[in-house]
C-alpha positions in Angstrom: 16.5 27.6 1.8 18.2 26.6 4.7 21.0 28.9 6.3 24.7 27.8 6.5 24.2 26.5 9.9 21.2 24.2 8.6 23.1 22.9 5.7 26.4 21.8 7.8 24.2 20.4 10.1 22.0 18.3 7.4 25.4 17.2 6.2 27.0 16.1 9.3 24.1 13.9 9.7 24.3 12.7 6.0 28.0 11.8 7.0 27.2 10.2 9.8 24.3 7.5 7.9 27.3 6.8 5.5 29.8 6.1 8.4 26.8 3.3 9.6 25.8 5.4 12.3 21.8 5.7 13.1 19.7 9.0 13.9 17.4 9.2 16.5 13.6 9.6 15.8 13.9 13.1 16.4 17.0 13.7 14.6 15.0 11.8 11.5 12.0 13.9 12.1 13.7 16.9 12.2 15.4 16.0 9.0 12.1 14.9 7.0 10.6 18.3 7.8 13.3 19.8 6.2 12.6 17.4 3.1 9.2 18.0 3.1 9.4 21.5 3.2 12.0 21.8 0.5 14.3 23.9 3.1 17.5 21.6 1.7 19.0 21.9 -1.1 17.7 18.4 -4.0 21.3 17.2 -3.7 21.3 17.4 0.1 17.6 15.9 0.1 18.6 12.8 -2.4 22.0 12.1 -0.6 20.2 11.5 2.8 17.1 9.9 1.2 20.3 7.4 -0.2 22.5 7.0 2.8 19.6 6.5 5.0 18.3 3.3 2.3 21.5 1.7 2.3 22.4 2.3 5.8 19.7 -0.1 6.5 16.8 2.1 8.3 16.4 1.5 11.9 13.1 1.3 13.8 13.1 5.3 15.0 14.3 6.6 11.7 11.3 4.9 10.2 8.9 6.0 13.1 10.2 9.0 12.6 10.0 9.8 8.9 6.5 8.5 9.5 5.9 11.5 11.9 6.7 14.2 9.3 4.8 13.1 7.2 2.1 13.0 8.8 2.4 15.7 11.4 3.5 18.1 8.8 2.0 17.4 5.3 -1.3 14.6 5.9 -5.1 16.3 6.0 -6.7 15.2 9.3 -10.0 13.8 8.7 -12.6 12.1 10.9 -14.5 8.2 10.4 -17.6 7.6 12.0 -17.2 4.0 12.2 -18.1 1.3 14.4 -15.7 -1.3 13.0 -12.2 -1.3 12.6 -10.7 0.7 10.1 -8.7 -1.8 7.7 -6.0 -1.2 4.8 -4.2 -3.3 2.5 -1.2 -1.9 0.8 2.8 -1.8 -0.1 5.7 0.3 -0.1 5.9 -0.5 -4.2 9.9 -0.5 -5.1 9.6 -4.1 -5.4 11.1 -6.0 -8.3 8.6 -8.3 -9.5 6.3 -6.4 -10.8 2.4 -7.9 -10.7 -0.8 -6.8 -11.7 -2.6 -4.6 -9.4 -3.5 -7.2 -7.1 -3.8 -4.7 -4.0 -7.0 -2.9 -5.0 -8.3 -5.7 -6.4 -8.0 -7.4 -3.4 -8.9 -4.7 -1.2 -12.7 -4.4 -3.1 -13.1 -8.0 -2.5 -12.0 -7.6 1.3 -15.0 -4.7 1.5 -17.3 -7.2 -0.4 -16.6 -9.4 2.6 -17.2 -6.9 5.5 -13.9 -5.0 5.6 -13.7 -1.3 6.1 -11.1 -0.5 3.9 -8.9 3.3 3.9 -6.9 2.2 0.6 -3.4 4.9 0.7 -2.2 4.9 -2.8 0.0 6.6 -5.6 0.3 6.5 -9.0 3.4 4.4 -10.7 6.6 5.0 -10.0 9.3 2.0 -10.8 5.9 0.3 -11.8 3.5 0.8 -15.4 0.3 0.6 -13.1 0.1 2.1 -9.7 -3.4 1.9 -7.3 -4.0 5.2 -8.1 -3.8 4.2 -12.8 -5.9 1.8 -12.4 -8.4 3.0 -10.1 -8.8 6.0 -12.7 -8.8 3.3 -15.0 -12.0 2.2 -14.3 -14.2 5.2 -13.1 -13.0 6.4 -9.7 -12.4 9.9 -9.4 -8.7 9.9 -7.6 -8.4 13.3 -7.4 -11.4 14.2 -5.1 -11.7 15.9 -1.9 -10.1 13.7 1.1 -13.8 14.6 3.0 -15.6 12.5 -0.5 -13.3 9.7 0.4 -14.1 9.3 4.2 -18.0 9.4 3.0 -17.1 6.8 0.9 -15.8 4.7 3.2 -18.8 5.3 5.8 -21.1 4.6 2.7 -19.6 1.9 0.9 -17.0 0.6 3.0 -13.7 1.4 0.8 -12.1 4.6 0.1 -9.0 5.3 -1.2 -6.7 8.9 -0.5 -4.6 9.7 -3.4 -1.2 9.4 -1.5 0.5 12.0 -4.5 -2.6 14.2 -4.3 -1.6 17.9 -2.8 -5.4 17.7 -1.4 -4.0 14.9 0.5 -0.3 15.8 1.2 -0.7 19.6 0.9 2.9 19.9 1.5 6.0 18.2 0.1 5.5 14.5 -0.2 4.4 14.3 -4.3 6.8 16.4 -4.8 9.2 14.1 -3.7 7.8 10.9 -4.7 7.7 12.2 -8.3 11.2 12.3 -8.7 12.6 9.3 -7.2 12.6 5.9 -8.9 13.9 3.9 -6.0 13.3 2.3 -3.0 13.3 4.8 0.2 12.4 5.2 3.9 9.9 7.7 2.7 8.2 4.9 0.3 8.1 3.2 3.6 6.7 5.9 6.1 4.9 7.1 3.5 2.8 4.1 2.4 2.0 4.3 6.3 0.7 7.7 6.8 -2.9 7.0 5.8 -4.9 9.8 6.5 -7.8 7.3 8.0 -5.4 6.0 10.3 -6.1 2.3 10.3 -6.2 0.3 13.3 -5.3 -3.1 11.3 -3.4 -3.6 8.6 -1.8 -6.0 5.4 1.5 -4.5 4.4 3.9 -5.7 1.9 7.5 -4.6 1.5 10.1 -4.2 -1.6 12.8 -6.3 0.6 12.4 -9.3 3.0 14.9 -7.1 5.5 12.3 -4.7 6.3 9.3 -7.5 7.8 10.1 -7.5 11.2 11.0 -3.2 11.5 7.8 -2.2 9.5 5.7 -4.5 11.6 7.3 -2.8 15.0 6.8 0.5 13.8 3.2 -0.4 12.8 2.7 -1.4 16.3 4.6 1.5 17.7 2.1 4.1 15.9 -1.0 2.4 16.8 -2.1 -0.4 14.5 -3.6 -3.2 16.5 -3.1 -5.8 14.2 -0.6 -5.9 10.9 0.3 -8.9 8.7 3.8 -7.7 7.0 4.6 -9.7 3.6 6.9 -10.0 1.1 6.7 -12.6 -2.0 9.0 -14.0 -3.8 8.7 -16.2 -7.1 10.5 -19.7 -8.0 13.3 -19.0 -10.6 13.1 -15.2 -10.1 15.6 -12.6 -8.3 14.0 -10.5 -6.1 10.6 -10.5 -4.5 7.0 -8.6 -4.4 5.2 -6.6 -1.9 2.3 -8.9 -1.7 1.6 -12.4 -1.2 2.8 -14.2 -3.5 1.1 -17.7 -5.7 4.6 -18.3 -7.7 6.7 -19.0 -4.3 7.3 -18.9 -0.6 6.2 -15.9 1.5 7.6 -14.2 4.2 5.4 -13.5 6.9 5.6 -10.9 10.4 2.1 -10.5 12.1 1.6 -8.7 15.3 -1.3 -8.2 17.5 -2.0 -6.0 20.6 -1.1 -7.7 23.3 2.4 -7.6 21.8 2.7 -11.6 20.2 5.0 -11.8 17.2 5.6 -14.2 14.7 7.6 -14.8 12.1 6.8 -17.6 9.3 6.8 -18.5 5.9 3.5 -19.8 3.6 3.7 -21.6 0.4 0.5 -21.3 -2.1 0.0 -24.7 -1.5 -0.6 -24.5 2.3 -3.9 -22.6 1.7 -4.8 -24.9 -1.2 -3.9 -22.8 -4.2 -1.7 -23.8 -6.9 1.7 -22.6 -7.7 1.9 -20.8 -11.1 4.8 -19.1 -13.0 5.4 -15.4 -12.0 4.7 -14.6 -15.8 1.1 -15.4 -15.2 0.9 -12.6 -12.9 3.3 -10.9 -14.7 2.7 -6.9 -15.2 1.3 -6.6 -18.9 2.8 -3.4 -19.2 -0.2 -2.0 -20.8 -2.7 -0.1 -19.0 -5.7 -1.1 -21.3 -4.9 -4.0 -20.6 -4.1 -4.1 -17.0 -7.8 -2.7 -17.2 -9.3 -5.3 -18.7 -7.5 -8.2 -16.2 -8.9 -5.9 -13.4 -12.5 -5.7 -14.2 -12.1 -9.7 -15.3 -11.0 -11.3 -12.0 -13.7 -9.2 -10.1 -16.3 -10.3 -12.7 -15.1 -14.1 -11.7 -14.2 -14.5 -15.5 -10.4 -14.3 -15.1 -7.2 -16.3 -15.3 -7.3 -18.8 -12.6 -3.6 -17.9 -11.3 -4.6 -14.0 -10.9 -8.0 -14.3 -9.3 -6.0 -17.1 -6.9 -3.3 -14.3 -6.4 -6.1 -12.0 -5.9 -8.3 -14.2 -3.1 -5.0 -14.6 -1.4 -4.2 -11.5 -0.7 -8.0 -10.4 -0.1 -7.9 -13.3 2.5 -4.9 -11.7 4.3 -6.4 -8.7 4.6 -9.7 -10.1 6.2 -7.4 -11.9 8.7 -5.5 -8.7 9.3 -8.7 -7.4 9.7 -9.9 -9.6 12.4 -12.8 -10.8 9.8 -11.5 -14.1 9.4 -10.0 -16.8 11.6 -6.9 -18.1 9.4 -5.6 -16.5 5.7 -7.2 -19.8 4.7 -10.9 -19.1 5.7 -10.5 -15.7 4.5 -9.4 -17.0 0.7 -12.5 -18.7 0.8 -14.5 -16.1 2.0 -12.9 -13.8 -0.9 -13.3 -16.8 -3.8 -17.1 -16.0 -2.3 -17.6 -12.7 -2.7 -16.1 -12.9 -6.3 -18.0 -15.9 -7.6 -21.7 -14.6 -5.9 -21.4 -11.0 -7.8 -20.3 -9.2 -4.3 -17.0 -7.7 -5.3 -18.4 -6.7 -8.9 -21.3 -4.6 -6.7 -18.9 -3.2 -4.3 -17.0 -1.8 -7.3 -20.1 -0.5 -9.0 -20.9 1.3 -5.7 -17.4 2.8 -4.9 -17.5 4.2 -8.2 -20.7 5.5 -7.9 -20.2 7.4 -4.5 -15.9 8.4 -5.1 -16.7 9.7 -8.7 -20.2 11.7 -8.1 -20.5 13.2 -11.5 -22.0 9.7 -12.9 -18.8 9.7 -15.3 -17.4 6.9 -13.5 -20.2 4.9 -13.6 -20.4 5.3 -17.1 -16.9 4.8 -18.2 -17.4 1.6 -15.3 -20.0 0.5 -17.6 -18.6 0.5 -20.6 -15.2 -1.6 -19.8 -17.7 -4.0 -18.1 -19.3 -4.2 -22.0 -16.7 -4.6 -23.3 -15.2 -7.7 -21.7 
């Protein structure tokens, strides 16, 4: 535990985020080691995690939250990859809670090309995080972080358990498992990908946070990042994805420094708008399951395979594997409807759960539709 010096000066600093006054990225580094290695007391560690949230995070406290994390609790590992590594993901905390359209998505983006480092957790405001339902059908999430870069050489999608002490060794589940609400950890956090993508589809809990996330993206190395956040017609709040019920928000960056900031409705890419409870999470992980494994077979509701292609398109653009968001919803309808993203799941779960007991717990939900 921190000495008295430690804990006036932790507190100071809390005072000052509650005054409106920002931290520097080393003063917010500094701080986040201290999180991470428990050195502050939980009361000291939750009121920062709060005053920091509804200060309104700056640029450099996010940038650097981001480097504790991964500086002081994220394995190093090593790709040996020609293409560009690719991830699709969110910071979760949202409030319109979908199915798992992310990693559905993100097996249809690798079905198209995509080399995809997926960076997940388990649910925490959620029923049905990456993590549930990717151990829901037969991939072993628990595995050593050197299994997931093979698979991702092999197969072309991985995905690092982001709760995992084989992946944060350190602090961060700790952490994560005992707050239920939206943080600049959750942020930095969903960055720190162990693969370090180069390129990038993000969504965030709260339309605020587009333009920041994408200049910290940029700032740590990502070449290319598409930054959502959905919201749905006759709903409060919004999703971190792309949403088919409503308008969303869009901030995409690419090296040479271009911005832009927009907004898409389903309908500009040709896909109807549906009601968010037809994308609504079931709240059921059997049956989260089963709408999974039913949208990659090409068998399942038209508004969540839509929601699905969507999002897969937006990572193939983010990618650089597709000109517009447009093509790349074509591309993903595709992939889906020719047997591709159904075979790219088979595989993944063949080469991330090696004892075969994936495959055959695959096999049987695919029976069972």
């Amino acid at each position: 535990m921190a000495n008295e010096k430690l804990l006036k000066d932790f507190g100071a600093n809390i005072q000052r985020l509650i005054n409106g006054g920002n931290l520097s990225r080393e003063e917010t580094y500094a701080m986040f080691c201290q999180v991470l290695g428990n050195e502050q007391p939980d009361l000291q560690q939750g009121a920062f995690l709060a005053a920091l949230v509804s200060k309104g995070e700056t640029i450099e406290e996010i940038a650097g939250a981001w480097q504790a994390i991964v500086e002081k609790d994220t394995v190093a590992v090593s790709l040996d990859v020609t293409e560009p590594i690719v991830e699709n993901s969110g910071t979760g905390m949202d409030s319109l809670k979908t199915f798992n359209v992310s990693s559905a998505a993100a097996i249809v983006a690798a079905a198209c090309g995509a080399k995809v480092a997926r960076h997940g957790s388990r649910a925490l405001t959620s029923f049905c995080g990456a993590v549930d339902i990717l151990e829901a059908v037969g991939l072993d999430v628990e595995c050593d972080p050197q299994t997931v870069v093979q698979s991702i050489q092999e197969v072309g999608i991985g995905l690092f358990n982001g709760m995992s002490p084989k992946i944060h060794p350190f602090g961060l589940g700790r952490i994560l498992s005992q707050i239920r609400f939206g943080t600049t950890l959750n942020i930095a956090a969903s960055l720190a990908n162990p693969a370090r993508p180069t390129h990038g589809l993000r969504g965030v809990y709260a339309e605020s946070l587009l333009g920041p996330v994408a200049e910290v993206m940029a700032s740590i190395g990502y070449h290319r990042g598409v930054v959502v956040h959905g919201q749905a017609i006759g709903q409060q709040g919004g999703m971190d994805e792309l949403s088919v019920c409503g308008p969303t928000k869009v901030c995409e960056f690419t090296g040479n420094g271009e911005v832009k900031e927009y907004s898409l409705q389903p309908e500009d890419l040709g896909i109807r708008k549906v009601p968010f409870v037809e994308i609504a999470a079931l709240g059921n992980l059997q049956k989260e399951r089963r709408r999974f494994l039913t949208v990659l077979t090409g068998k399942g509701e038209k508004s969540c395979m839509d929601f699905t292609c969507l999002n897969a398109g937006a990572t193939l653009y983010a990618g650089e594997l597709a000109k517009s968001i447009e093509e790349g919803v074509g591309l993903a309808s595709a992939a889906i409807a020719d047997g591709s993203a159904l075979a790219k799941l088979k595989t993944w779960v063949a080469v991330q759960a090696r004892d075969g007991k994936g495959t055959a717990r695959l096999e049987q939900e695919l029976a069972a539709l």
